[in-house]
N, C-alpha and C positions, 0 to 999 in steps of 0.2 A: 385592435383585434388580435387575440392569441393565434399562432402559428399552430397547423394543426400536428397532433406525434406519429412521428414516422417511426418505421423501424430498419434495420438491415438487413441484407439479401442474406449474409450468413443464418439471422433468424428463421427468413421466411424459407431457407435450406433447409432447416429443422422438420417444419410439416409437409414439404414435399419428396422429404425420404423416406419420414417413416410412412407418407401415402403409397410409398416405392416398396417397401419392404411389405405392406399389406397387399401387390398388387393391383395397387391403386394408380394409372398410368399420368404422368403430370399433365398433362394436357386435360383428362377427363377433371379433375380435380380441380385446375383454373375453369374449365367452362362451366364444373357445377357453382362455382363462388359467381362467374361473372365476370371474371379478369378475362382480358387478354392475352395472349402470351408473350405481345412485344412487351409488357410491362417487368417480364423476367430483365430486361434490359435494364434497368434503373437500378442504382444504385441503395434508394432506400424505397419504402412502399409506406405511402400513408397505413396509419394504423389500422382505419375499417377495412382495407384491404386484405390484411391479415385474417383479422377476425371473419370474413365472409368465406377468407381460406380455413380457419378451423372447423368452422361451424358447417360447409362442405365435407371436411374432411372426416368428423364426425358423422354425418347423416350417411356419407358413403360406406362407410367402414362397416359404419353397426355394431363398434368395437367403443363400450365403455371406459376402459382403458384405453383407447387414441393419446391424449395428453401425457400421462405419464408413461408412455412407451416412448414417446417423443423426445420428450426429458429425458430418460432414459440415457438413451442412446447418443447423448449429447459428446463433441470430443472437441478439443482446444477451439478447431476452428469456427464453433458454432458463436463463438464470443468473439470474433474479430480481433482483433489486435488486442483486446483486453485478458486472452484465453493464455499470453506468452507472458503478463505481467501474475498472470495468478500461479501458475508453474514455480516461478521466479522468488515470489515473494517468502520472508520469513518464518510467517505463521500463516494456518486459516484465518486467523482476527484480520491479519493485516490484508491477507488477500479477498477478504471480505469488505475492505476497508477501499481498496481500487476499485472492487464492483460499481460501488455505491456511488465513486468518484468517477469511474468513464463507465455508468451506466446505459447513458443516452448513446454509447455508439452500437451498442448492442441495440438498444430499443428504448425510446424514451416514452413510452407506452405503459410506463409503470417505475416504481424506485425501489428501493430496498433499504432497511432502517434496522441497525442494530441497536437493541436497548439491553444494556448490562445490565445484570444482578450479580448479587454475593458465589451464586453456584452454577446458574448458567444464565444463559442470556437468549431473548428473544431475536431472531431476526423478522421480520416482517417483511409481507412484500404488499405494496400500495400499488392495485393496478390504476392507472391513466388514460381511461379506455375513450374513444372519440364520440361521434353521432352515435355508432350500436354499442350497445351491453356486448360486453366481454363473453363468449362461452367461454363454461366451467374448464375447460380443457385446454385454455389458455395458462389460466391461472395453476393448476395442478401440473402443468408441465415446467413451469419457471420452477416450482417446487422438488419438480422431483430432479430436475437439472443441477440445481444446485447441490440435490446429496449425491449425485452419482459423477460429478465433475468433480466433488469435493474427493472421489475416491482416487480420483490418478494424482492429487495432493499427498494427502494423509496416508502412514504407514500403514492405518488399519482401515476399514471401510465405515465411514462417518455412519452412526446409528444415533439422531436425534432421541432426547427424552420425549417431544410428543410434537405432533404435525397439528395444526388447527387449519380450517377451511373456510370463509363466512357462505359458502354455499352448499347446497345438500347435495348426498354421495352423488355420483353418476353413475358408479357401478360397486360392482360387490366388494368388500372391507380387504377380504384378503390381497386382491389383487393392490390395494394401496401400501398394504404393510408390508408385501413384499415387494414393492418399490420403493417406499422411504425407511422401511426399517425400524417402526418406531408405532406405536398406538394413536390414529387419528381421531377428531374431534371437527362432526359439522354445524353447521348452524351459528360458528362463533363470529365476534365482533369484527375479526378480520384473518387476514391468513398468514401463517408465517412457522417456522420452525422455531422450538426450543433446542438450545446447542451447548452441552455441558462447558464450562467455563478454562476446563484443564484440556482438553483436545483443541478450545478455539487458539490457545496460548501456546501448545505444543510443537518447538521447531519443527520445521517442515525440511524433508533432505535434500531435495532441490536447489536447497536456498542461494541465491546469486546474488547481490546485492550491485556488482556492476550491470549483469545483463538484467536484471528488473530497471534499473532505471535507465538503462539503453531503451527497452519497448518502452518505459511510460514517456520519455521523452517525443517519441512518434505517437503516442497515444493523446497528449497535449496538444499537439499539435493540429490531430485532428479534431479534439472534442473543441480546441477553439473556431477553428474552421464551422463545425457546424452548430456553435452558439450564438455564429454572427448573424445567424439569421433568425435567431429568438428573442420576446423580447425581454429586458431587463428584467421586470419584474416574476416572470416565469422560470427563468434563472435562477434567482435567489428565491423561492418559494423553493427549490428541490435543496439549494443550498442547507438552505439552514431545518430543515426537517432533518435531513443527515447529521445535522450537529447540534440537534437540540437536547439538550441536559441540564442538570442541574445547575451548570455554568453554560448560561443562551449565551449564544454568540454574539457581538460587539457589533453598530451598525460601521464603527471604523476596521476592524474584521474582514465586515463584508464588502465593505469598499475596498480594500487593499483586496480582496480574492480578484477582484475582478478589475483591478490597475485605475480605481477611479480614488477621485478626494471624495471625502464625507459631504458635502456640501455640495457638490456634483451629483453626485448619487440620492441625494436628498432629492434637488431640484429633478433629476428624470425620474425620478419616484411621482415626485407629485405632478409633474407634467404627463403619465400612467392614471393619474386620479388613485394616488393608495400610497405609503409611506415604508418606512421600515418597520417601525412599531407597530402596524396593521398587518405588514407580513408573520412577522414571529405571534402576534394574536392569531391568529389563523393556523399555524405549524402548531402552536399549544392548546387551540380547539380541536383540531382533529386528532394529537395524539389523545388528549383527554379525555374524549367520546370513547374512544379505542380502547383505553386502559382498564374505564370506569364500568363501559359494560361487558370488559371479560373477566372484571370479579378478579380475586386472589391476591388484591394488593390494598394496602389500606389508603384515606383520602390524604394522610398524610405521607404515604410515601410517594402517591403520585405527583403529590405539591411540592415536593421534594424533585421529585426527579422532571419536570418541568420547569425547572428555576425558579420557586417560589419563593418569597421569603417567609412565607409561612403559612397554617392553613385558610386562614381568614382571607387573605388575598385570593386564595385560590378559592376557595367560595364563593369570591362576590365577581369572578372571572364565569364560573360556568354557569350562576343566575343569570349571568350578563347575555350567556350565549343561548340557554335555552329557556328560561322563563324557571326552573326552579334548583335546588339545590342537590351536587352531585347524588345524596346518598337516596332522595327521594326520584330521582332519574336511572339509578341501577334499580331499584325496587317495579319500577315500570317497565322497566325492560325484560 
């Protein structure tokens, strides 16, 4: 049985401030969701937790914008111990690159997936929502979090080439572009920012190289703590979607990430009922879904950037997964 996703009180700090800045009292807030308030006591909150808190937060408010004010107004320690490695780190790339690696201590309620191109690159974000569907205001606030946290980074204020949504507006257009900065698009395959290539790459003046890896050292330390209680296979499914590319990742790779032999990890794989090879088909069905039905890339470069050896493989992969062939699956869509 999967463990269900928790998240951090520093997140669930996120929507009971900006409840506070709308006059929104914590306490009315937890009893519209149904929490209690010893629950403030815990270290992490199941994820429907959450979600019964935005979706309260939302109905209260009456404020379309709820989520991306939320985001918004995000500051280091809204990210836990992850908020001092991103300060720290080199580049946006690379601090993008921690995100994605101590996600789960922020909130393992979703992941995030950088996929490079030639001039920029997508990031995406995968929510991992529990029993309830995610409000919209969930997801538009991890979005707009990431451009306005990207801004006590970067010398200049990160202006994405374009925001994509897979849900419809919640509120009026302006109020979006004047939080992310950038021309949005809804109704698409999934949600994520495009990030020019030359800003993700551009030193950061922060940069500390002892004290980034002073915080990732305690940040390890936690994310291991709280993966002992996940299991195996749920583990390496975030794993290797984070490093799925044109060169997929090695099942001896993914054994060494996680201190086991290949042969070990094999056997609790299939003692799970599911293997390595079924993990990485599953990380290459859903980016592929994702790719194919947002258009703009051809089938050979997705086959390409999937680890293909070439397009035939990757044709007789996605008849495999959905009964017919990519190019007559975008046309249906």
């Amino acid at each position: 049985m999967t463990l269900p996703a928790t998240v951090s009180m520093s997140w669930v700090q996120t929507v009971l401030a900006e409840g506070q800045r709308q006059g929104l009292p914590e306490a009315a807030l937890l009893q519209a969701a149904g929490i209690p308030a010893r629950e403030l006591q815990r270290e992490r909150w199941p994820v429907d937790h959450i979600t019964r808190l935005w979706r309260a937060a939302a109905r209260l408010s009456q404020d379309p914008g709820f989520g991306l004010k939320a985001g918004a107004a995000v500051g280091p320690a809204s990210f836990n111990v992850v908020g001092f490695i991103l300060q720290t780190s080199a580049t946006l790339r690379q601090a993008l690159a921690v995100a994605q690696k101590y996600q789960s201590l922020i909130s393992d309620g979703g992941r995030l997936q950088l996929l490079p191109a030639a001039e920029a690159s997508w990031l995406i974000y995968h929510p991992q929502q529990g029993d309830l569907a995610f409000s919209p205001h969930q997801i538009e606030a991890v979005l707009a979090a990431i451009v306005c946290a990207s801004r006590w980074l970067v010398p200049r204020p990160l202006r994405p080439h374009l925001a994509c949504f897979s849900h419809a507006p919640v509120g009026p257009l302006p109020g979006y572009r004047e939080v992310l900065g950038c021309p949005v698009d809804f109704h698409q395959a999934f949600s994520g920012l495009l990030i020019d290539n030359a800003l993700l790459d551009q030193p950061l003046p922060q940069a500390d190289a002892r004290l980034a890896a002073l915080h990732e050292s305690h940040a390890a330390e936690k994310l291991a703590l709280l993966a002992a209680g996940q299991r195996l296979d749920e583990r390496l499914r975030g794993w290797i979607a984070a490093r799925l590319g044109p060169g997929v990742p090695t099942r001896a790779e993914a054994a060494a990430s996680i201190g086991l032999g290949e042969r070990t990890l094999a056997r609790r794989l299939a003692g799970l009922g599911t293997s390595y090879a079924a993990l990485v088909d599953e990380a290459r069905r859903e980016l592929a879904l994702q790719r194919v039905a947002q258009g703009g890339s051809t089938m050979r470069a997705i086959a390409h950037d999937l680890g293909y050896a070439d397009l035939r493989c990757f044709h007789r992969s996605f008849i495999r997964w959905t009964g017919v062939a990519p190019g007559q699956w975008r046309a249906q869509r």
